[in-house]
Each structure stands twice: as C-alpha cells, then as structure tokens.
N, C-alpha and C positions, 0 to 999 in steps of 0.2 A: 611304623614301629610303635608310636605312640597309641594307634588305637589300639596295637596287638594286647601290648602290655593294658592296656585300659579293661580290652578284653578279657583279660584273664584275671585282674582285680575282681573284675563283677561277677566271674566264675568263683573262684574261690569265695566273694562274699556269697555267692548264693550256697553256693554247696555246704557252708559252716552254717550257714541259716537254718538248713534244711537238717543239718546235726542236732541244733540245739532245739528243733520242735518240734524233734520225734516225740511222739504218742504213746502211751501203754496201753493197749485195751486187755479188759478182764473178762474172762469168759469163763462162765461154772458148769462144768459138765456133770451132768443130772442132778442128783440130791433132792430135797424137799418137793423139787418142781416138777418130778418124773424125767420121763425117756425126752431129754431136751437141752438143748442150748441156751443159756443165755445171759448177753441175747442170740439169735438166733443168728445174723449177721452186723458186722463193722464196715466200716467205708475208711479207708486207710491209705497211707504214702508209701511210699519205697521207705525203708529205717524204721518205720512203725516197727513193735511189737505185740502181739497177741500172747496175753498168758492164759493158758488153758489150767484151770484147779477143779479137780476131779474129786467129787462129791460121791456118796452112796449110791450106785455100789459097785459094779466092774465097766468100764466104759474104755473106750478107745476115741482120738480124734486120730483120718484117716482121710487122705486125699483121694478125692475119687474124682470123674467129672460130669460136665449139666447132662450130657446123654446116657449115661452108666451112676446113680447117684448114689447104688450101696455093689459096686465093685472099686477095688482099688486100683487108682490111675498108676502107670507101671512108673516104675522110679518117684512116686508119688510118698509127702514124707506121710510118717506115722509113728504116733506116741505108744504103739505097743497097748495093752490092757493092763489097766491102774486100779485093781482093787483096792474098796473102802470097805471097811465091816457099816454095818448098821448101827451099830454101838457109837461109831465116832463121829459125834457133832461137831467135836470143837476143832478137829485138826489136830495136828498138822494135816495136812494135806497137799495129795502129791500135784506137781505144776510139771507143767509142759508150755515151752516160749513155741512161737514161730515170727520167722523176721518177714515183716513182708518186703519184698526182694522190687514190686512193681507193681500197677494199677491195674493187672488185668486178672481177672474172676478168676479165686479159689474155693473148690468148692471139697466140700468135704463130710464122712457122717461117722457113725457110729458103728464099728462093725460085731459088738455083740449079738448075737444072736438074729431077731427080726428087729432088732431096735431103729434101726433106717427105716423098714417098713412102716414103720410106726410110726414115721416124721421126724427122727433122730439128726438132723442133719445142720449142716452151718454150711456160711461162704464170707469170704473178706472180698469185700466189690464187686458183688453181687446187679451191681444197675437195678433192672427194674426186673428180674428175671429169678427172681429169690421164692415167690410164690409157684413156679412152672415148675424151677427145680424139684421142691420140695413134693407136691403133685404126682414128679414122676417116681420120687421116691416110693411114696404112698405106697403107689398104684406096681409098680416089680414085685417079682418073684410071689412068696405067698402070701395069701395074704395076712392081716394081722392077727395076734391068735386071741387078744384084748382089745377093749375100746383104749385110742390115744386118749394121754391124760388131755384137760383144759388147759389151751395154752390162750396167754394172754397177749395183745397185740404187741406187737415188737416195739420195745421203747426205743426214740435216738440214738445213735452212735455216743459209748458213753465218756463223759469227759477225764483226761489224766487225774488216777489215784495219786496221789502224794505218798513218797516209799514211808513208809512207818517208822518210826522211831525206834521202835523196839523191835530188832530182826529174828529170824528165826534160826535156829540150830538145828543142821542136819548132820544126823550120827550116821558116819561111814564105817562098817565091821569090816577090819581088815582082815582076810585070811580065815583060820578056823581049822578044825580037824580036819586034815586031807584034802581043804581050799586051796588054791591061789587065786583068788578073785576079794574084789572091793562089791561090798552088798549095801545099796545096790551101785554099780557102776558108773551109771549117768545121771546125774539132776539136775534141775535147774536153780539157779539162786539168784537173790536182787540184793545190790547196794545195801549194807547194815546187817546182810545174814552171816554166819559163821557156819563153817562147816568143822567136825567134827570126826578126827580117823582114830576108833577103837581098835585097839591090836590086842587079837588071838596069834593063838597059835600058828604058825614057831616063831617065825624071825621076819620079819617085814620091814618095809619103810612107807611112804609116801613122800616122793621127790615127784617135785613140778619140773615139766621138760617142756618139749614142744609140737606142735602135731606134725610138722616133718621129722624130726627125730625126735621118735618117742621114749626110747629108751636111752638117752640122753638127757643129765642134769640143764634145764636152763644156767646160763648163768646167773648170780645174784635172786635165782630162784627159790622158794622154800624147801626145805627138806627135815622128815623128820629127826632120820635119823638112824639105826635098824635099833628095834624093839624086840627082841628076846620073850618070846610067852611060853612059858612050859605046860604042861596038863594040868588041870585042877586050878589053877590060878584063877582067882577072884579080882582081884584086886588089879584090875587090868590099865596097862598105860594110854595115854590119848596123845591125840597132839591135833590142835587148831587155827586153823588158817581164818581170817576175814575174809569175807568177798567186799571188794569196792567197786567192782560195775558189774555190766552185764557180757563183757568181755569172755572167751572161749577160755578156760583153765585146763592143762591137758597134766597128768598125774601119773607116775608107772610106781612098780617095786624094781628095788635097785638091787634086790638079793638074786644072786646066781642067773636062772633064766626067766626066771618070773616073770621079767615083760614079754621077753618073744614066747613066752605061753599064754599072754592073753594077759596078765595081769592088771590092767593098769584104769583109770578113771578118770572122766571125766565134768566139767562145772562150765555149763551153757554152750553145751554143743549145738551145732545146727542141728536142726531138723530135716533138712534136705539140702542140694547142694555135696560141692566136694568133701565140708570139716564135717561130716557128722563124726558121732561117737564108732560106729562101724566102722568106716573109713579107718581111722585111727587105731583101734583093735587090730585089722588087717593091717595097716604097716607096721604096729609092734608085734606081730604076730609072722611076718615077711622079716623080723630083724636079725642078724645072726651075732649080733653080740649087743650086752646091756653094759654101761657105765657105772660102777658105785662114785657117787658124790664125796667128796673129801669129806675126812672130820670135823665135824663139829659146824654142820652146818647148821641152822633151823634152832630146835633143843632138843636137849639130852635125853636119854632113856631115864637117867635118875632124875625129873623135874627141875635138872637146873639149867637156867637159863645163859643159853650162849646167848652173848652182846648184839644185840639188835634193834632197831629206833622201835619194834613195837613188838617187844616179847616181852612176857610177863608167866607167870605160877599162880596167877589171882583167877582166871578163868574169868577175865571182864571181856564183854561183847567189844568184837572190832582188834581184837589182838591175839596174837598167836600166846598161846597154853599150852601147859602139860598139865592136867589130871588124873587124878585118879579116880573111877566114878564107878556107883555099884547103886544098884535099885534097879528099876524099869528101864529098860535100853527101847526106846521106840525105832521100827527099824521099817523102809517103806518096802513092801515088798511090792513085785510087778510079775508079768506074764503069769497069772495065774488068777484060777475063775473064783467066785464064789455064789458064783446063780447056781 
C-alpha cells in the first residue's frame, strides 16, 4: 500500500512537471523567406505547442504523411488557407496552434498550388528523416514551374518566446445583413490578448458555453448580452472578453435559433482530434433548442457595466468592455485565394 501511494506521488509529480515545461514553438509560414517554413521542423513533447503565423501571402499547414508528402493524410488536421495581402508587414497576423498530442513524426506541407513541390513542407519529430521527406516532396506530381527560393540551413529547435506584454486584439463582426455567423469563427489566441465581438445587424449575443453543449449558457460564464443593431448604424456596440491561457473557449448566439444554424465561435480549438472547431459547429448545428442566458449577465447593450471583479467601460487590455469603435475595423479573412 505504501509503495502504491508512493507510486502515484511520483506520477502526479512527474505529470505536473511535464505541465509546467511545456514548449511554444513558433513557426512563420512564408513571408519574406518564400515558399517555406520556418524553421522547417521542431523536435517536441506531448503538451508542446506549435504556433503557425502566416505571413505573405496564401498558405495552408496541412497534415500529410513521409510516403504521400503534398496529399492530405485522411482525418489529418488542417489550418484551412490564411490569406495575407502584400501590403501587410506589420500584422496582425493570422496564427494557427497545433498541440503535439506525442513523439511520433508529423509531417505536414503546404497545399497551395505546387507550393509542396517546391519544398513547402514541415514535420514535428521528424528524427533523422526530415531531408528524405522533403526530397520526396520535391520530386511528386509536376514538377516545379520556378526555381525554389535559397533556403538556409535549419537552425536548432527554437527556445520558449516569452508571451508579450502587450497582447493583441482580435475583432470578431458579429452578424451583418442576412448573416448569422461570427467572421471569422475560429482563432487562436495567447495569455494577454483580448478578443473583440462587434455587433451588426440585427440582434446578437456572444455567450460562452460549452463544447458539449453548445448552445447552452456555461455557468458563471461571460455573456454579452443581446445587442440591437438597426441599418445604417455607425456607431456600433462591442463587447470584450480577455484570454488568460491557451485553454479551448466555445461561444454561440443565444437569439432564437442562431446556434442550431451554425452560429457560434470559437478561441483555441484543436486542430485535430474530437474538440475541433467542426466538431462543435456539428453539434450546435445537431441541437434542437438554444438557451437565452438570464439578464444582465456580462454588460449591457447601453455601456453600462453589470458588477463584475473585471468589467470596466475604459477598454484597458485584460478586462471585459463595451465600446463604441469606428475607423478601420481589421477583420482576418480565411478560405479564400489571392495568387
């Protein structure tokens, strides 16, 4: 009895071990450096994460495998195509997580156009088998229709970035003329970002639930609220959530059927696996009734602040807001080409 319980001490200390020195690795898809990764591959644990930041100009990461290395592997995850304009150097820019789940080789490439052809490709533990892959890539289908850019040797596996101080803000358009959808539906966010839900047209919310019931108020969860936007309105309501980890956040509209039409969003879905953002879609889209969240949950449609240890009207990073915001809306658009 005493070694069981001993046993299971050094289990739990090892497994809390292994929580606290997970990894972020960062990976820039194309940009400056052409048709490429990088780096090109990471060497990773179980809990690691990989952030994919998608650079100029339409790119995909895309699980494929070492025998097949510009087809995609079936149930294999994928970031969809992440158009950048040419124009945008500074960002924002769109991210894509992957959690690595275990030690055994992911491989993965780029499925624009011949961009694989062309050496487009990545792996997370990879061994020694990262040059053969890439190789085979080359050498499929036709061949390439340019010389590949100069790539430079693969640097180390690189070390944990430090999350930033200053997070980013990502503006969710709720709704719109003859919408029900959140644009865009899924992103990814890190520790210190805020996320951002602008309300169009007509009447929306943004209530947090859960990915088995989606269309279900979590308890003690945020909500905004319903938000009333007529035609012509300018001067459009918001309302702001923080993110403090990298934890799955699952979102519907709590108006009429909105969620079992699809309505609803999500903040650091898996990539592959049962929680993806699909997944979740399909069972608020399987639901046959939606929940409205009591009064006065979140804040109010008129900027005033129901009672909460971190609501505010000031729009300071890390705390839920209402604004009112007008100028430049930057909005990430996805599935759609610009080569």
């Amino acid at each position: 009895m005493r070694f069981s319980n001993v046993f299971r001490l050094s289990t739990l200390l090892a497994t809390a071990a292994v929580q606290v020195t997970a990894v972020e690795y960062n990976v820039t898809v194309g940009g400056s450096a052409g048709l490429v990764f990088t780096p090109e591959f990471v060497n990773a644990q179980p809990g690691d994460s990989v952030f994919f930041t998608f650079k100029q100009k339409n790119h995909t990461v895309t699980q494929s495998t070492f025998d097949s290395p510009c087809q995609r592997a079936v149930g294999g995850f994928d970031s969809g195509f992440l158009p950048v304009s040419a124009e945008n150097v500074d960002g924002p820019f769109p991210v894509a997580r992957l959690i690595v789940r275990d030690t055994q080789p992911n491989w993965a490439y780029c499925h624009q156009a011949n961009h694989c052809q062309q050496g487009m490709v990545f792996a997370v533990n990879p061994g020694d088998k990262f040059a053969a892959f890439k190789a085979k890539a080359m050498a499929s289908g036709n061949p390439p229709v340019s010389t590949p850019p100069a790539v430079t040797p693969t640097p180390p596996p690189p070390t944990p970035t430090p999350t930033p101080i200053t997070g980013m803000d990502h503006r969710i358009i709720v709704g719109g003329p003859g919408l029900l959808s959140f644009q865009p539906n899924n992103i990814v966010a890190r520790p210190g970002d805020t996320v951002t839900f602008e309300f169009h047209q007509k009447n929306h919310t943004a209530t947090q639930s859960t990915f088995n019931d989606p269309c279900k108020p979590l308890v003690s969860g945020f909500n905004s609220g319903f938000k009333p936007v007529g035609d012509g309105v300018t001067n459009l309501p918001t309302f702001t959530v923080p993110v403090n980890d990298t934890k799955a956040v699952w979102v519907y509209c709590a108006q009429a059927n909105h969620c079992s039409s699809g309505m609803v969003f999500a903040i650091n879905a898996d990539m592959s696996g049962p929680n993806t953002f699909e997944a979740f879609r399909a069972k608020a889209m399987g639901s046959t009734s939606s929940s409205i969240p009591p009064n006065n949950v979140g804040s109010s449609s008129t900027g005033t602040s129901i009672p909460a240890p971190t609501t505010t009207n000031t729009g300071a990073a890390g705390r839920i807001d209402v604004r009112s915001v007008t100028g430049l809306v930057i909005l990430f658009a996805s599935l759609s080409f610009l080569l």
